[in-house]
C-alpha positions in Angstrom: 79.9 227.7 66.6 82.9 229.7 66.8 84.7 230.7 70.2 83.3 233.7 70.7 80.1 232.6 70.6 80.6 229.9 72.4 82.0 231.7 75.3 78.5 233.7 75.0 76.9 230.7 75.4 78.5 229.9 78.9 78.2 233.2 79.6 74.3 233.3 79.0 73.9 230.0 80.9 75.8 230.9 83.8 73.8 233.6 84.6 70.4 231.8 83.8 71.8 228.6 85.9 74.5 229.5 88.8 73.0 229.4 92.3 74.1 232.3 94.0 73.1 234.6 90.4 70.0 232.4 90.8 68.8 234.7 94.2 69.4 237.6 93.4 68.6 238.0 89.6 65.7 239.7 88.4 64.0 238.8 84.9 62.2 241.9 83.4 60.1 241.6 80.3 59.2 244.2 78.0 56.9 244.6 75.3 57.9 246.1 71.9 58.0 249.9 71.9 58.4 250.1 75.7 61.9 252.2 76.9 63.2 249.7 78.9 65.6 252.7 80.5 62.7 253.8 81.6 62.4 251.2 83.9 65.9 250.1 84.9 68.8 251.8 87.5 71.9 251.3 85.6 74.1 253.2 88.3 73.0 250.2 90.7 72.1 247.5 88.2 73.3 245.4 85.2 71.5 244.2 82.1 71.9 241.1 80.2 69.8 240.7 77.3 68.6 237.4 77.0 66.1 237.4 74.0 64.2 240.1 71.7 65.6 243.4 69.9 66.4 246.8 71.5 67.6 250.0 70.2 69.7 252.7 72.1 70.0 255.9 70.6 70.5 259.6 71.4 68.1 262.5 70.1 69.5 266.0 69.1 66.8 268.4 70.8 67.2 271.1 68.5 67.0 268.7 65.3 64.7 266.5 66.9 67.7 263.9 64.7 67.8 260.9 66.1 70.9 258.3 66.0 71.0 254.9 66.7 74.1 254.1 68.8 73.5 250.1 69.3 71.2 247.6 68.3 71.2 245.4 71.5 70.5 241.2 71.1 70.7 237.8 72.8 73.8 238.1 74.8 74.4 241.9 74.9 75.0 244.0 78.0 73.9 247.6 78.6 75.2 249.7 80.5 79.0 249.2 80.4 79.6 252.6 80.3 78.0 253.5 83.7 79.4 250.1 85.0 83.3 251.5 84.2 82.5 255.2 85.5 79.5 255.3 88.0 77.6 258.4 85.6 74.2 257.6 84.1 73.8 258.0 80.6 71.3 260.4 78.9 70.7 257.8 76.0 67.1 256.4 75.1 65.7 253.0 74.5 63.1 251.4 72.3 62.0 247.9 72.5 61.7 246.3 68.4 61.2 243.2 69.3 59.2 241.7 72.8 62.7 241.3 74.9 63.8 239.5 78.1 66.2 240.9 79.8 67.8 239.7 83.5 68.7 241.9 86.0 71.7 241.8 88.6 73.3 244.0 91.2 76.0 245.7 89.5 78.4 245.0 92.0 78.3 241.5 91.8 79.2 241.7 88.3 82.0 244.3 89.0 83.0 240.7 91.1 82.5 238.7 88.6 84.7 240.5 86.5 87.3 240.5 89.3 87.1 236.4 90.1 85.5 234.9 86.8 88.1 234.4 84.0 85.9 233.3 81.2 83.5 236.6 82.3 85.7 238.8 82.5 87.5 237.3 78.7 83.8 238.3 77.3 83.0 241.1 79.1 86.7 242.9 77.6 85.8 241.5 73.7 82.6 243.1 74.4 83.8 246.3 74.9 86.0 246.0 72.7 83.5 245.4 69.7 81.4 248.2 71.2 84.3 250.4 71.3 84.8 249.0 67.2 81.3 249.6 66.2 81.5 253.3 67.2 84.8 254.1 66.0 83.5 252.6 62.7 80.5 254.8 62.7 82.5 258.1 63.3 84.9 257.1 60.6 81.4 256.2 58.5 79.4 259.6 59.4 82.6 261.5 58.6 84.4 260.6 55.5 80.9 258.6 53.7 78.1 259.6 52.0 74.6 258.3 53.0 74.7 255.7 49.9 78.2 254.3 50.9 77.3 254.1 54.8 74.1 252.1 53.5 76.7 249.4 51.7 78.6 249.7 54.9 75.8 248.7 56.9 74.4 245.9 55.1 78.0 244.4 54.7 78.1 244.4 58.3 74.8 242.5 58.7 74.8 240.4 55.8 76.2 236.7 56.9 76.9 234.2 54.4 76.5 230.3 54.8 76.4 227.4 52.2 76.7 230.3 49.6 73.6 231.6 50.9 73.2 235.6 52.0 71.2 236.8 55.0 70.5 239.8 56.2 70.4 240.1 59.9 69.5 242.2 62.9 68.4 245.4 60.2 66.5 243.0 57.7 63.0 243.9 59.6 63.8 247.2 60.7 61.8 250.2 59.3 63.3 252.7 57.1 63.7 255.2 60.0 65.2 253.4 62.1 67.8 252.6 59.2 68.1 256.1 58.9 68.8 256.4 62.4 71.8 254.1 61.9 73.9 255.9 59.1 72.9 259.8 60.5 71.0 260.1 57.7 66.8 260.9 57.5 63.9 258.9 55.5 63.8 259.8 52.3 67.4 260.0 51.7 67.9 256.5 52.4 64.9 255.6 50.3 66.9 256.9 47.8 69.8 254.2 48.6 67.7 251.6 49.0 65.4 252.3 45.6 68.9 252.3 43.7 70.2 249.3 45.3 67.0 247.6 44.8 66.9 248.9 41.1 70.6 247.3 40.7 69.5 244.0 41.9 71.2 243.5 45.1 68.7 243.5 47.0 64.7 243.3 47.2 62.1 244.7 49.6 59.2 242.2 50.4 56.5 243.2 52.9 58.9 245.9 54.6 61.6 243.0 54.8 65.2 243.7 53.2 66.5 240.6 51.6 70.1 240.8 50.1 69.8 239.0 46.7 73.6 239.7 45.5 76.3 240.4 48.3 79.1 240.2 45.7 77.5 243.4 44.4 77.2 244.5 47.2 81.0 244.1 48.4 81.9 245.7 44.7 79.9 248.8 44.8 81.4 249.3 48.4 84.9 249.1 46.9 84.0 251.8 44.4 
């Protein structure tokens, strides 16, 4: 377990654990497909996701497009962005996977973030890698085509241990939602997929993504 991760793991059990987090928490559970926004006051509360799979995105009303902006999992936080400037975001939310999710006054974490060292050491790497992950996708949506933001994402999600690849967090997702992530519609990234598939790098079993060759993977990205 790295450090980063391990720090998550304090983090997670300090809020699960801690007496005086213990009163005044709030577990919320939502079933997959539910907008857990819908149900949540992110100018007065705080969100820590604590098991299951949710998707934020924005929609483009005139396009009806719909982009992905985070794929939220064990040990994420929404909303930062409302906790820094007190302004509610207009984004949407879609639960993939059945989630937990604890609730806390968001002005107790604004003091934990004042008096907590090891919080408030997570809570700046996490916006830091949030700040990453969308800086990466306007460099992606900008300069890429949809085939090359495709290799872009699954290099992101593939990990590799004992010389084994896995594709995580996107290896279940369906192709729209793919779609969603590199700005891109359907059958376009069939397209990607189909050729990637065709080149053996990956495979497609029962609506699963499995990478079989990341090596190929990380060369046609360097093409």
């Amino acid at each position: 377990m790295n450090s980063v991760e391990n720090s998550q793991q304090i983090i997670l059990k300090k809020i699960s654990n801690a007496p005086l987090i213990l009163k005044k928490k709030k577990n919320l559970y939502f079933k997959k497909g539910e907008d857990p926004l819908s149900h949540t006051n992110t100018l007065k509360y705080f969100y820590f996701v604590m098991s299951g799979k949710i998707k934020i995105y924005d929609i483009d009303i005139g396009s009806s497009k719909e982009q992905i902006l985070y794929i939220l999992l064990h040990g994420d936080m929404f909303d930062v962005v409302s906790l820094l400037d007190g302004r509610p975001n207009q984004y949407i939310s879609e639960v993939l996977e059945d989630a937990h999710v604890v609730e806390l006054p968001l002005e107790d974490v604004k003091e934990m973030i004042l008096k907590d060292e090891k919080f408030r050491q997570y809570f700046y790497a996490y916006i830091a890698s949030q700040l990453k992950s969308m800086e990466n996708l306007a460099v992606s949506l900008s300069f890429y085509d949809v085939y090359q933001r495709v290799l872009q994402l699954f290099t992101r999600f593939t990990e590799t241990i004992d010389g084994v690849s896995r594709l995580k967090v996107i290896n279940n997702l369906k192709h729209e939602d793919i779609a969603s992530m590199v700005g891109s519609v359907r059958k376009v990234v069939n397209r990607s997929l189909q050729k990637l598939k065709k080149d053996g790098i990956i495979e497609i079993k029962r609506k699963n993504i499995y990478v079989k060759n990341f090596q190929k993977l990380l060369d046609k990205l360097s093409v």
